[in-house]
N, C-alpha and C positions, 0 to 999 in steps of 0.2 A: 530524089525527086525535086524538083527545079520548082522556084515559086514564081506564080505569073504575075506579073505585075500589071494592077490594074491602075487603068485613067479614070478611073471613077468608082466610087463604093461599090460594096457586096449588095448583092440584092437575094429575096428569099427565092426568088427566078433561077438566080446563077445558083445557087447551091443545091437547089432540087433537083437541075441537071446535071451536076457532077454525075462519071459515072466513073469504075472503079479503074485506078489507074492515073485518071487527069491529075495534072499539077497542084501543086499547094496554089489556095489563091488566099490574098493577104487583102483587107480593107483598107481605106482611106479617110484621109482627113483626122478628126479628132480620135478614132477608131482604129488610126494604123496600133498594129502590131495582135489585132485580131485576125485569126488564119482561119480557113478549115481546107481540111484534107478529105480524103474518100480513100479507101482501104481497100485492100483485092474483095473483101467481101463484100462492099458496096457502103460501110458503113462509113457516115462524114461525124467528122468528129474538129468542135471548133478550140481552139487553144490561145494562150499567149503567148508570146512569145519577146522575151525582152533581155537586156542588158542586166542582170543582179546588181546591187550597189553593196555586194556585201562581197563578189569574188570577181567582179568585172567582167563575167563572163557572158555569154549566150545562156541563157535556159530557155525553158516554155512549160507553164502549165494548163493541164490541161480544165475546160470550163465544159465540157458537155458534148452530147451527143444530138444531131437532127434528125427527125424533126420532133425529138421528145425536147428537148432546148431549140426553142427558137432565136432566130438570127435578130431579135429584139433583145430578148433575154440574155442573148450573148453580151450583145454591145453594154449592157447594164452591168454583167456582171464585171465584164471587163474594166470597167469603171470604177468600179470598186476594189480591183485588183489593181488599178497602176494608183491608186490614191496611197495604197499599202504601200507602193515603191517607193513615191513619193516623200515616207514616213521614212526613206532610207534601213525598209523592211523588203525582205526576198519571199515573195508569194509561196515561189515554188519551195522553197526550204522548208517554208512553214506548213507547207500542206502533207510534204513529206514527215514534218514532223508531231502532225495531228491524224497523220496516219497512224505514225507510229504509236502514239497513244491511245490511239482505239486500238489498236491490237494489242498493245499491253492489259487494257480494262478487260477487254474479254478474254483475254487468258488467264487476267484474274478470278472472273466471276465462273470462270471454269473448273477453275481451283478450288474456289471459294464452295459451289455446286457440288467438286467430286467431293469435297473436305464434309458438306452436309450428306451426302450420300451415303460415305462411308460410315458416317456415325448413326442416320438413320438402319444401314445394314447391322452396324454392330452392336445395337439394340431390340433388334430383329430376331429373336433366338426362333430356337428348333420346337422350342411352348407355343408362342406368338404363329409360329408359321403352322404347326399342326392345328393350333385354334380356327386360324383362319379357313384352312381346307375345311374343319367341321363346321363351321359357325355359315359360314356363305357358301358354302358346297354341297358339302354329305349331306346335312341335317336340316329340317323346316325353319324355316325362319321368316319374322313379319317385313310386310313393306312399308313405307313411310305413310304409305294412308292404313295400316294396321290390317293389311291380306296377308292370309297366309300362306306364303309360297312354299312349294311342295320340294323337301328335299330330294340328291340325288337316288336316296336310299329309301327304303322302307322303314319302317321305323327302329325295327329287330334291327336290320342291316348297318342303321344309325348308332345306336346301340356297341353293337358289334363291334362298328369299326374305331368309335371312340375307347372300348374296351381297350383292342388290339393296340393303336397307337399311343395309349398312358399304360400300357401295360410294361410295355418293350423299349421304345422309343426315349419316353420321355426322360424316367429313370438314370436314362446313360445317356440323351444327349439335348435334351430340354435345357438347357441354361447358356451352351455353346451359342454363340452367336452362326446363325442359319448358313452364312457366308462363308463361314470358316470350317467349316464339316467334311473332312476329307473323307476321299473315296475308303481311303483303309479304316476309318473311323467304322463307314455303315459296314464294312465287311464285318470289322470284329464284331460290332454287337447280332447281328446273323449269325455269325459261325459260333455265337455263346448260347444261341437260342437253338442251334444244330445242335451242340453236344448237349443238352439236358434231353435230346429227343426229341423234340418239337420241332419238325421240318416243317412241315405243314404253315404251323404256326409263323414261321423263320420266313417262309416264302409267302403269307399274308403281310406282315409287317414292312419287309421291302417292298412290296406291291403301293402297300399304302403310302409309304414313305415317298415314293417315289411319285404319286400321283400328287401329294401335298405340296413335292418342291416345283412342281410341272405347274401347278394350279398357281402358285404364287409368281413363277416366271413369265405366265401368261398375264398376270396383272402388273409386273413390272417391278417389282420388290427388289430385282435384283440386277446387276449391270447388263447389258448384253454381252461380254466375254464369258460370264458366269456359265459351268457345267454343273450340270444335278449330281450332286456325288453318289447319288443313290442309283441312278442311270447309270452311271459308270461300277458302279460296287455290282450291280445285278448283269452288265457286260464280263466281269473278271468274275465272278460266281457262274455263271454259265460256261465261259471256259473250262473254269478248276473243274465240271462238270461238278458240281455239288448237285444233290438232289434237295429242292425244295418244293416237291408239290406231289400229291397224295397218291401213292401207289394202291390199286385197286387189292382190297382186301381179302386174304385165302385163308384166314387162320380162324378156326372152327373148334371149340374144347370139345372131347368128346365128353360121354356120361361120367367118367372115371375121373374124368379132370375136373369135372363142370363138382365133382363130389368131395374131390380135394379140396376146389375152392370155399366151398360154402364150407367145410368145415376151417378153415382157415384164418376165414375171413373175420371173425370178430376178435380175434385177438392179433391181426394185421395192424401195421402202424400207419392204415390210414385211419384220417380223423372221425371220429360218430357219424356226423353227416356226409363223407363221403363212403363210406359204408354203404347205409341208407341209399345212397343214390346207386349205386352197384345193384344192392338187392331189390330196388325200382324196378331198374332197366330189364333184371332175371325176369320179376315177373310180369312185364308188360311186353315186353320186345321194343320198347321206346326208345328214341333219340336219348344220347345219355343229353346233348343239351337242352330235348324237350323237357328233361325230366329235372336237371339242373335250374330251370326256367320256371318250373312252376308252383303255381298262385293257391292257394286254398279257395278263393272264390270260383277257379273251374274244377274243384273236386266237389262228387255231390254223391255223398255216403251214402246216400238212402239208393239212388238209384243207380251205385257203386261203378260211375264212373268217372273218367278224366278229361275233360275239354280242351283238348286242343284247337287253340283260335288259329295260330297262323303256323303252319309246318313246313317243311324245306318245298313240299310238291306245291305250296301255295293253297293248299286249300284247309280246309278245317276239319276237325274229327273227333267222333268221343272211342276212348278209349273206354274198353270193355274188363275193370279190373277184378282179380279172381279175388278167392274170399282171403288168402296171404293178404293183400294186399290192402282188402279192409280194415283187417283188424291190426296189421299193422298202422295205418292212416289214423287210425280211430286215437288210438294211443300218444301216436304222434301227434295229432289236433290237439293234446292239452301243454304243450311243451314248447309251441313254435307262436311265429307275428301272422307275416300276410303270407309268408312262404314258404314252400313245406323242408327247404333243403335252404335254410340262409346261412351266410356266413356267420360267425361271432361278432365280427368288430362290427362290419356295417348294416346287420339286419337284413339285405338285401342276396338276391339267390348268388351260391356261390358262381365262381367263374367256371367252365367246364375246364380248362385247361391245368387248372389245380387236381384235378386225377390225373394226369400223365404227369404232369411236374412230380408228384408225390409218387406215383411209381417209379419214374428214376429215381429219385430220392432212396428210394428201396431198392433199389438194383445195385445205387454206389456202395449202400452200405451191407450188402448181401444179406437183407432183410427180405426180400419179395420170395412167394409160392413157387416152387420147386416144380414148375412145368414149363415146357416152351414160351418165353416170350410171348406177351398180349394186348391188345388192349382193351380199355372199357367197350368202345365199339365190338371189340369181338365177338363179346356176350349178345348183342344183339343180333349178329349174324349167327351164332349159337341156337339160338331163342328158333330163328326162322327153319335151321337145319331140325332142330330137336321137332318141331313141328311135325316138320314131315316125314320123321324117323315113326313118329308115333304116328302116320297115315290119317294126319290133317288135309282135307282136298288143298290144293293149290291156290285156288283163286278166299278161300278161306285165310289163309295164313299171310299172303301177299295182303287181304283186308286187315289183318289184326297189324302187322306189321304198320300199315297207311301206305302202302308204296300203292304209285297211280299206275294203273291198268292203260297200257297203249294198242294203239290201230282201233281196227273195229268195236275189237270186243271195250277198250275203253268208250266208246262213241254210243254203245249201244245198252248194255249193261251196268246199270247205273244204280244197282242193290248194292247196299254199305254190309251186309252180311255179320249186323250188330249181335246178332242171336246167335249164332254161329262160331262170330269169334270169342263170345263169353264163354260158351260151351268147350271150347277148345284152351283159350289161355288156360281155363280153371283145371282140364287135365294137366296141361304144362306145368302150372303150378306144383298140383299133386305129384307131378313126375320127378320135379324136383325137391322134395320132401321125402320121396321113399329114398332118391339116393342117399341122402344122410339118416335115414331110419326112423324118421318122425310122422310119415304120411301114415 
């Protein structure tokens, strides 16, 4: 592109008509060696353009763009720029090389950034991060003007899931820095929690885990290249096709079984209180975790029942208990705190997952009762069969059980059938006292 030589200075006229393509035009007077150009895209761009006194040569740097730098602005800066030459300094050399210096700063402070990042990650452990899914997620927590915000969970659920992840998790991988937790890391401790028997259990903890690292990803804990190991463990566990989620239950003890057990059971190597919880669930048909869970303040002997506040269907319930039941409670009220079935060390109700643990425990060592594979839940499916062996109505035993009534008839029939189901557990009771010879 050929430069036009003018008879007379730049004006902010001549430049605003450039259009793309036209000649370099060059200033005048005390201004020579100010240019600007116009670009196939229309953009003029003004420059210097001079002799170096450091290599003899042509260069030019450049001073801006029109009309965000105006053609006053230019001439200023230009001014400034041949005074540097004058210094027997080379504009353009130097700008190249306060380029280069900012690009070296900021790939310092990038460094310096990933250098804090990394040490922020690798104090970040697998505690810290499960804390935080509970702390600002699952569970209720106050706001700075002291409201209190509603966790993701209910409070049971809260509970719950705090259980499940210091249960499993923390144990094996709470001190590992969160960043560093390989995928084969979250397999093995799942497939540890598969072999004791606990699927179930195996397929909550990876759920959980997996929500924990998703929750901290979304707040930015972690790089953007970062993958969820537990995302990826629960990818490769669905291939191996492992089963980790609850197969609908068919295993029913008959009389004969139901009579093995109970004679068995008190010199079984489970613990006193989980015993106790067993021979609960016999005579109530209860959740073994309802029964796991609860409080002596909703047992009320005199009018020998159990309160249930919050139950899996969400709603509440008294449980209707037969006379077993009292005068075992009765006995047990002089022996126990606030809860009828606590642990040793912490007072507080045991875990339910300590009966299945402690039946495999008994299966490793060919300790467990000489019938078909079980489990505590069984008994409860038991409870409802045995019900209706002994021609309990239907919607009776469906009430003692707590399971909610659907369609219509749940919409419409809204009798809790508390007379009825007393009358019936207490044969249940008695039914199972003749099979060992005591009724």
């Amino acid at each position: 592109m050929a430069t036009v030589q003018n008879t007379k200075p730049l004006s902010s006229r001549t430049v605003e008509t450039m259009k793309p393509g036209d000649k370099i035009k060059a200033d005048k007077g005390e201004n020579i060696g100010l240019r600007v150009k116009c670009g196939a895209t229309g953009l003029k761009t003004f420059f210097y353009r001079y002799t170096s006194p450091i290599t003899s040569k042509l260069v030019q740097v450049k001073i801006g763009n029109f009309p965000e730098t105006s053609l006053a602005e230019a001439r200023l800066k230009l001014q400034e720029l041949k005074q540097i030459r004058r210094q027997g300094r080379c504009p353009a050399t130097e700008a190249k090389e306060e380029k280069r210096q900012k690009q070296q700063e900021r790939e310092q402070d990038q460094e310096l950034e990933l250098g804090q990042r990394s040490s922020v990650e690798k104090s970040f452990t697998v505690e810290k991060l499960v804390e935080l899914y509970l702390t600002q997620y699952i569970e209720d927590r106050k706001s700075p003007s002291g409201k209190v915000i509603a966790g993701a969970r209910k409070p049971k659920g809260q509970s719950e899931t705090r259980r499940t992840l210091y249960g499993d998790v923390i144990p094996k991988l709470g001190e590992m820095a969160a960043n560093t937790v390989t995928r084969k890391a979250v397999v093995d401790m799942v497939m540890a929690i598969v072999k004791r028997g606990a699927n179930v259990q195996a397929g909550n903890v990876l759920r959980e885990l997996t929500a924990a690292y998703e929750f901290a990803i979304g707040l930015g804990y972690f790089s953007d290249e970062f993958a969820n190991p537990a995302l990826l463990a629960k990818s490769g566990l669905r291939q191996a096709k492992v089963k980790l989620t609850h197969q609908r239950g068919k295993r029913v003890l008959s009389d004969t079984e139901l009579a093995t057990l109970l004679k068995w059971l008190p010199g079984a190597d489970y613990t006193a209180t989980q015993k106790n919880v067993l021979r609960f669930t016999l005579w109530t048909g209860c959740r073994t975790g309802e029964v796991c869970n609860a409080a002596w303040q909703d047992i009320d002997l005199e009018k020998q029942t159990f309160h249930i506040r919050e139950s899996k269907t969400g709603t509440e319930r008294y449980v209707q208990l037969p006379r077993q039941a009292v005068e075992f409670l009765t006995a047990l009220r002089m022996t126990t705190g606030d809860y009828l079935f606590p642990s040793q060390k912490t007072k507080l109700p045991i875990q339910q997952k300590q009966l299945t643990e402690q039946a495999w425990r008994m299966r490793q060592a060919d300790t467990m009762i000489k019938i078909p594979t079980w489990t505590p839940h069984d008994l409860r499916r038991s409870v409802r069969t045995g019900l209706s062996r002994l021609q309990c109505p239907n919607e009776v035993a469906e009430a003692a059980l707590g399971h909610s009534r659907k369609g219509i008839e749940g919409t419409y029939d809204l009798h809790r059938y508390e007379a009825e189901c007393r009358q019936w557990l207490q044969k249940w009771a008695d039914h199972l006292d003749s099979l060992i010879g005591t009724g």
